[in-house]
N, C-alpha and C positions, 0 to 999 in steps of 0.2 A: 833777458837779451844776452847774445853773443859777449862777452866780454870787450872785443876790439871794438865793440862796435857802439858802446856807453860813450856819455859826454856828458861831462856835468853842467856844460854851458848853454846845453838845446831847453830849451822850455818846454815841459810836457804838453802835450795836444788835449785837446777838448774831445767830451764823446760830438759834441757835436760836428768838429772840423773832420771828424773819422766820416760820418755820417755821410756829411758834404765832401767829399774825398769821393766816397764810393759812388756817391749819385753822379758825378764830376765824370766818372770812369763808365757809369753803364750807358747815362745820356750821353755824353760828349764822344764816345766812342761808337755807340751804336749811328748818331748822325754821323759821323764823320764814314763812316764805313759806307752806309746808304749812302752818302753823295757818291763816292766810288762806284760801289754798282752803279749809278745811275750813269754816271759818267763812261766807267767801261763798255757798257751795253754788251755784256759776253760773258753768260752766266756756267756755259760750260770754262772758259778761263784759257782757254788754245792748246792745255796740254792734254787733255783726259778728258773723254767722252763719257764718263762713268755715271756723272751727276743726268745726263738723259735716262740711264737706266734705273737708278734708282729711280728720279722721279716717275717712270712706268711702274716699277713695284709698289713705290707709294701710294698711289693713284685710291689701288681697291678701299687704304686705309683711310681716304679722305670720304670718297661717294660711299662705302659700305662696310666699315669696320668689326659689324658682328659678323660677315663671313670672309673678312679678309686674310689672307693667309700668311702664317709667320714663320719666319726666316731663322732657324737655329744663331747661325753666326753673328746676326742682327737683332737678337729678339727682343728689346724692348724699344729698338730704335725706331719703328716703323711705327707701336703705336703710338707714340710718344710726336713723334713727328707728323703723324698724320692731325693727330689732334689739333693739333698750334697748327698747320695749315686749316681748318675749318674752322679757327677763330680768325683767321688773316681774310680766309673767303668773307664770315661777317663783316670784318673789316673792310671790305672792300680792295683789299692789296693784292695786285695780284689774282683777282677770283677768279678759280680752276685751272690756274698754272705751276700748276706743283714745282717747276723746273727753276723756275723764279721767285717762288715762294722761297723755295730751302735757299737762297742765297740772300735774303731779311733773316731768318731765323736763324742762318749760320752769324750775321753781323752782327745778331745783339748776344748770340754764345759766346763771341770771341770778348765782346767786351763785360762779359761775365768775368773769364776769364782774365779779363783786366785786373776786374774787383779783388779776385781771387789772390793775383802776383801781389795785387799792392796790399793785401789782409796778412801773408803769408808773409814779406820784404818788413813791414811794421813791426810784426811781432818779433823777426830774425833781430832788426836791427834798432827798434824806435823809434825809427828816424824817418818821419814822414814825408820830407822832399825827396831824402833815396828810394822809399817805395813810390812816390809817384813817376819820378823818372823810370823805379824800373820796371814799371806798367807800361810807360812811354815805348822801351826800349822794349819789351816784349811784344806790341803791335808795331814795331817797327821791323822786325824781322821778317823776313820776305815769304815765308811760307807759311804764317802765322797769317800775317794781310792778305798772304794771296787765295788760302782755303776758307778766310772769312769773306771773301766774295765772290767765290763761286759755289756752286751746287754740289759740291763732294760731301759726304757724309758724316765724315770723320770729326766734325769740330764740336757737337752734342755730347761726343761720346768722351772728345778729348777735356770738355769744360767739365765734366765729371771728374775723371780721370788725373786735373791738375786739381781737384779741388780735394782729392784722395791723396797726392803726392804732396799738397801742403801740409794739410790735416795731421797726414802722417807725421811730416818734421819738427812738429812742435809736441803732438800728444804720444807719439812712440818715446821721446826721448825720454819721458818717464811713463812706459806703460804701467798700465792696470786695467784690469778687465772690462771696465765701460770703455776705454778709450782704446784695446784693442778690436774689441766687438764695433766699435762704430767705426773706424777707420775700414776694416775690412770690409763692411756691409757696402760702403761707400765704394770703395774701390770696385767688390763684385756689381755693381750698378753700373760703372763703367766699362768692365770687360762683358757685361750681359747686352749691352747697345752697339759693340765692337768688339769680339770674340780676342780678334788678335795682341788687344793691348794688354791682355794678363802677360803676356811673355815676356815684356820686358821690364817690365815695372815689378812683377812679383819677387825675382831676385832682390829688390833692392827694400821692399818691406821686412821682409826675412833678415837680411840684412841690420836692416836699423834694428830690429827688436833685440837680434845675437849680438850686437854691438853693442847696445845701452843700456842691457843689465846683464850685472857682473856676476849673480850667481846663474852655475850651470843648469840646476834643476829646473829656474825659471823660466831661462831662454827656451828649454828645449818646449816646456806649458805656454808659454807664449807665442811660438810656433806654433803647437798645435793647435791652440786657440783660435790663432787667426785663419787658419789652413778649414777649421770646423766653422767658422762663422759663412766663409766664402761657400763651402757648402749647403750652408743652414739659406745663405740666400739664396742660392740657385734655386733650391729646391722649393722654397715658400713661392718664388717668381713662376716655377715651373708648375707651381698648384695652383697657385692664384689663375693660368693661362689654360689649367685642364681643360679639355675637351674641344676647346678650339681648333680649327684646322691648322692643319702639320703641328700640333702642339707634341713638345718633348717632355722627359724626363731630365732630372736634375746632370745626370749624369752625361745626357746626350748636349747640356750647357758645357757642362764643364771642359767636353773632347766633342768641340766637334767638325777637325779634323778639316777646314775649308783651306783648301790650297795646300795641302799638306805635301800632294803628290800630285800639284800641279805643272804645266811646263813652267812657271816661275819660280818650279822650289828646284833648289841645289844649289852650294855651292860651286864657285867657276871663277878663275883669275881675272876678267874682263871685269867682275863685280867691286874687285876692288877699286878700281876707279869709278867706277857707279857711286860707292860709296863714298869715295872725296866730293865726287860732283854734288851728290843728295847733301854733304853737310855744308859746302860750303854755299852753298846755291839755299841754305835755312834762313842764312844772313843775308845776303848781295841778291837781288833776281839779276837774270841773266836774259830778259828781253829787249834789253837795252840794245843790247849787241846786236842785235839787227840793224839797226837804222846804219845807214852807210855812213861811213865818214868815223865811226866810233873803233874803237880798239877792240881788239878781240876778248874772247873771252875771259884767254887765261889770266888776262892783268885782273880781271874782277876774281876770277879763283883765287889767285894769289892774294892780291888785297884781302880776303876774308879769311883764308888762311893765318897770316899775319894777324889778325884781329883775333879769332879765335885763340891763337898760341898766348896771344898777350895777357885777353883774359884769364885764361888756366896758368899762365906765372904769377898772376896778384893772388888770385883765388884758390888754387891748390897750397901753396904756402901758408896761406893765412888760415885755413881751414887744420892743417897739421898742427900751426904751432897751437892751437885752438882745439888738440884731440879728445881734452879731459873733460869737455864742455857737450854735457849728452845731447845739448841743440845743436852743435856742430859734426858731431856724428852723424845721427839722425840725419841731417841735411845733407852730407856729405854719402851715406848710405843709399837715400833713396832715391835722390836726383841721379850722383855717382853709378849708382847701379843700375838705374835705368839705361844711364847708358853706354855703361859696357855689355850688358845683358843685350839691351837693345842693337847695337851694332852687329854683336852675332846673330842674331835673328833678321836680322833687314841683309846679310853679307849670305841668308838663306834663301834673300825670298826677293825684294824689290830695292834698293839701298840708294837709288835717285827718287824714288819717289813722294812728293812731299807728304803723302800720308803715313809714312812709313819712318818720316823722318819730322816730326812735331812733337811726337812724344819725345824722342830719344833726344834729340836737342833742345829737352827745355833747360839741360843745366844751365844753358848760355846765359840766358837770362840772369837767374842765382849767381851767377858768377859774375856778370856787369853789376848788378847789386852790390856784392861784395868790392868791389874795383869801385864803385860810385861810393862804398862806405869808408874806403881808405885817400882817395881824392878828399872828400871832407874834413876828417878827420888831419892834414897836411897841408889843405888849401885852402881850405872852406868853402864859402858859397861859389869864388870865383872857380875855381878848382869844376865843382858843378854846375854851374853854368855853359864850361868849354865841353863839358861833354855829354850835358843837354841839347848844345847846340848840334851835338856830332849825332846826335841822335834824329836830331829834326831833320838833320842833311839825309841821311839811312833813309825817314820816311820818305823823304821827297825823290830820291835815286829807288825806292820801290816800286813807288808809283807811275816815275818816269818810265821805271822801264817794263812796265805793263802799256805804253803805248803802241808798239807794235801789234796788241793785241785785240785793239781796245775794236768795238764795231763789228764784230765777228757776227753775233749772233743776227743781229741785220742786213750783213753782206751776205751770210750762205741762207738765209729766209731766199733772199733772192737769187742768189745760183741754183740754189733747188725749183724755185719756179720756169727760171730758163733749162733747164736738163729736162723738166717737164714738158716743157713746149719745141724741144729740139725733140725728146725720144717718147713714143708713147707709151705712157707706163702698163697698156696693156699689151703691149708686144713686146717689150726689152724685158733683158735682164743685163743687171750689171755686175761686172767682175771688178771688183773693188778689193784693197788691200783692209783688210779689218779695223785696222789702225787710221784709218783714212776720215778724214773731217764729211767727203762726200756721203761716207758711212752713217756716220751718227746723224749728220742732219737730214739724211733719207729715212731712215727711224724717226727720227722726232716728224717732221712733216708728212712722209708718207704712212708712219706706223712701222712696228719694230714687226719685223719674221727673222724665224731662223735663216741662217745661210742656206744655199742647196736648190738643188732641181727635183730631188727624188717624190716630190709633194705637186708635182707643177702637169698641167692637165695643156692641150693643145692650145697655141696664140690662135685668137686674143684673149686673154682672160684677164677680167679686170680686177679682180679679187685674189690676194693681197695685192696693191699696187704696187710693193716694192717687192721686188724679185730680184735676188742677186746672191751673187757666188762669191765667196771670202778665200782671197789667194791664201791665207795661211789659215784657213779656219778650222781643217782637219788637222795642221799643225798645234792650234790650241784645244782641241777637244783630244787629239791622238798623240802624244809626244810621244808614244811607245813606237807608233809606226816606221818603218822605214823608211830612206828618203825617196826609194820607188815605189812603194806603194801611197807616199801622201802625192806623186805626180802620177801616178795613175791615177788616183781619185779624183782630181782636179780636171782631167783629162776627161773623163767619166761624166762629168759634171757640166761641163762646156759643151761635149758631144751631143747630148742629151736637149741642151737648150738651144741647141742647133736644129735638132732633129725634131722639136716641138714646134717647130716655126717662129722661134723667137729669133730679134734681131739682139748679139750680143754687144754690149758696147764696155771698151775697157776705160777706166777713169783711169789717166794719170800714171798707170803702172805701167803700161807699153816702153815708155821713156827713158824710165828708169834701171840708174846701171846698177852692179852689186852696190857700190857704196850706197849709193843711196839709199837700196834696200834694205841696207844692215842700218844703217842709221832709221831708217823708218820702222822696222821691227824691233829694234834693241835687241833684249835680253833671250826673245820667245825663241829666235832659229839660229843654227849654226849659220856662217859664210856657206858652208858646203850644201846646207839643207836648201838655202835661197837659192845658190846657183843648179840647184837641178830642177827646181819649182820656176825659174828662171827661164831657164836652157827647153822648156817643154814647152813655156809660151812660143819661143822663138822659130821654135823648130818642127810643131805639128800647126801652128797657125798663121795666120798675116795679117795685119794691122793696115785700114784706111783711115786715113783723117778723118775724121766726122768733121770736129769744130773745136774751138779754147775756149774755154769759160775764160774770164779773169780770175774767177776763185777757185773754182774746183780744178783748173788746170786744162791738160790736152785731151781728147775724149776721139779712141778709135774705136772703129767696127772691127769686129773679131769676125774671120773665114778661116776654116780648114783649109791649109796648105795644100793646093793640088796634086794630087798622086798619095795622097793618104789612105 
């Protein structure tokens, strides 16, 4: 253990209370999470519609896994997960709702994950009420709770992932060749389920190894070690999947290249606030803020800011004066490096996004740990109990402010039945903004189609039901395009499904001014791109009121502008 962190006055723990510790953290966490979902009833979670489409790709892995097809960027995630949903179907949980499935299998990952901080906090410090706490404190963080109960993908990959960044902090600080070989093997299991996590976390293994041994021949063998082992699993993964459909090669794992030169890659000054909001919004949620009568938002940014800075004054000190000590290297290396590494790469790609921002803020955790192991050590029990308490407050302000959320998936089951019974779905198409909740729950209940008319045969035609045009969707397929020719295509688009005898009906967008729209789009369009994708509705078309949903909002019929 840590140096700072010994006490001669704590009594050693039993293997059995270790035992009952961990069962403590898989059970008590996995319910505690299920009553959440149950509670919430909103498995997509209000920000990201993303957990519908996976569970559409999931689908083939549950009903037909020898010809289901695998996903380079995901590739072990789909069968892996398809599997545990056809024990959940035996089960009875959920049977044939994939969508609702992965939000059970994300809640008992997370409190894997539990297991994991408080095995990893144990070993850092000895000290078993600070690793409980700071398991406490790790599901206490808002994007930690809030991806354990919804459908997003990321939390399998992530429970891997922290179970490689522990691993590492205790077995790198004295490598040798079984314990680089396994560390690695483990890690590549996590970027083979979720492509994108080698990026940030890779810097910081590298790291610990060049850090915690002193001769140079060995660091540079122990780099390459680890670098071949990541290898060595690609490729046995990539064998063991031959022949499978879209099956790859080791190499087409290791690059392959998803979002690379997407419209979400690039750096842009706008990100950098993306990225206070992604970190501070890891600790505090921020659906609180809706409910009227509450403060805005910035005082919850600020508060978490403050929070966070506090931590990194106990925890960066104490870690320095502590530099000769290869367990605090090691820990300072790969958490550390995750997320510096990490920050540049989310400041490329998404940097609010909580998937983006889980891994790279797990030091926070290790770092409440350490701040939990110097309160004891000065206070003792009372000391930790005032900030178990601040802990339980966290939970209960996470939760709270998932209320705004909370009933989703039940209120638009039934706006999508009223849209149905206002517009018939064999004569409409809808111009919907991609980003739009109308969107995703027209996919889940009608069935997912591409956006577009160029497929679309004369009204009525009942097949696909949903038929609809995506305002920015040539925007997320063509960022190359220019800003006249993504309003020509849109133009194009809407002409067409006029000219087929469909009635067009716009959701919600007619309404809306630029701000809105930029706030609705985020990161994907310029101001200048929306206003002339904007400016095209306005000006070759007219808008009648159809009707308001209460959810899905205002809903106009779209006509060409007379004299067009």
């Amino acid at each position: 253990p840590l140096s700072f962190a010994l006490s001669s006055s704590r009594p050693p723990s039993s293997p059995r209370s270790y035992l009952l510790d961990l069962a403590l953290l898989l059970l008590g966490g996995s319910a505690l999470l299920i009553a959440i979902i149950l509670w919430f009833d909103n498995a997509q979670g209000g920000l990201t519609g993303n957990g519908v489409f996976k569970s559409l790709e999931l689908k083939p892995w549950i009903v037909d896994p020898a010809n289901a097809p695998l996903y380079p960027a995901n590739y072990l995630f789909y069968p892996f997960y398809g599997a545990l949903c056809r024990l959940l179907d035996l089960l009875g949980i959920f049977a044939g709702d994939p969508r609702r499935q992965m939000t059970i299998l994300n809640a008992v990952s997370c409190s894997v994950c539990l297991a994991i901080v408080y095995a990893l906090i144990r070993a850092v410090t000895g000290d078993r009420l600070v690793a409980l706490l700071a398991a406490l404190f790790h599901l206490a963080s808002s994007f930690v709770m809030f991806l354990a109960i919804i459908n997003e993908d990321i939390l399998p990959s992530y429970t891997v992932l922290i179970a490689a960044m522990a691993l590492g902090s205790v077995l790198l600080a004295q490598p040798s060749a079984p314990r680089v070989i396994a560390v690695s093997g483990l890690f590549s299991l996590a970027w083979l389920m979720e492509w994108r996590l080698m990026f940030p976390t890779l810097p910081g293994m590298l790291a610990a190894l060049w850090l915690c041994e002193p001769r140079l021949a060995r660091r540079i063998g122990w780099i390459a070690l680890f670098l071949l082992g990541m290898v060595t699993t690609a490729a046995l993964v990539a064998w063991a999947w031959q022949g499978h459909d879209k099956s790859v090669g080791p190499f087409e794992l290791i690059w392959t290249g998803k979002a690379v030169r997407s419209v979400w890659a690039g750096f842009t000054w706008p990100k950098l606030f993306y990225l206070w909001d992604g970190m501070v919004a890891y600790l505090l949620g921020a659906g609180v803020a809706a409910i009227p009568g509450i403060p805005g938002w910035d005082i919850w940014r600020c508060t978490a800011t403050v929070w966070m800075i506090a931590i990194a004054a106990v925890a960066l000190p104490l870690l320095w004066r502590n530099r000769t000590d290869p367990l605090a290297r090691s820990l300072a290396a790969i958490f550390g490096g995750t997320f510096v590494a990490g920050t540049v790469f989310n400041l490329y790609s998404q940097p609010q996004d909580p998937q983006m921002q889980i891994n790279v803020m797990a030091w926070l955790t290790v770092g409440w740990a350490l701040l939990l192991a110097v309160v004891r050590k000065r206070n003792g029990v009372r000391g930790l109990a005032a900030l178990g308490g601040l802990t339980v407050a966290l939970i209960a302000y996470n939760v709270w402010s998932l209320a705004p959320l909370r009933g989703l998936d039940s209120a638009w089951q039934r706006a999508i039945e009223r849209l149905e019974r206002e517009s018939d779905p064999s004569r409409t198409v809808w111009l919907m903004h991609d980003f739009d909740w109308a969107m995703i729950y027209g996919s889940l209940h009608w069935g997912w189609t591409e956006p577009g008319t160029a497929e679309l045969g004369p009204a009525p035609q009942a097949l696909p039901r949903f038929k609809w045009i995506g305002f920015t969707g040539q925007v997320l397929r063509h960022p190359d395009w220019s800003d006249q020719r993504l309003a020509d295509d849109l133009r194009r688009q809407i002409d067409r499904a006029l000219e087929l005898g469909y009635t067009v009906m716009v959701v919600r967008l007619w309404d809306m001014d630029l701000p809105q729209l930029e706030v609705a789009t985020g990161m994907v369009a310029s101001s200048a791109r929306l206003a002339v994708l904007r400016r095209l509705l306005h000006h070759d078309y007219v808008a009648a009121p159809a009707y308001v949903d209460p959810i899905a909002g205002a809903v106009h019929r779209l006509q060409r502008r007379p004299g067009r």
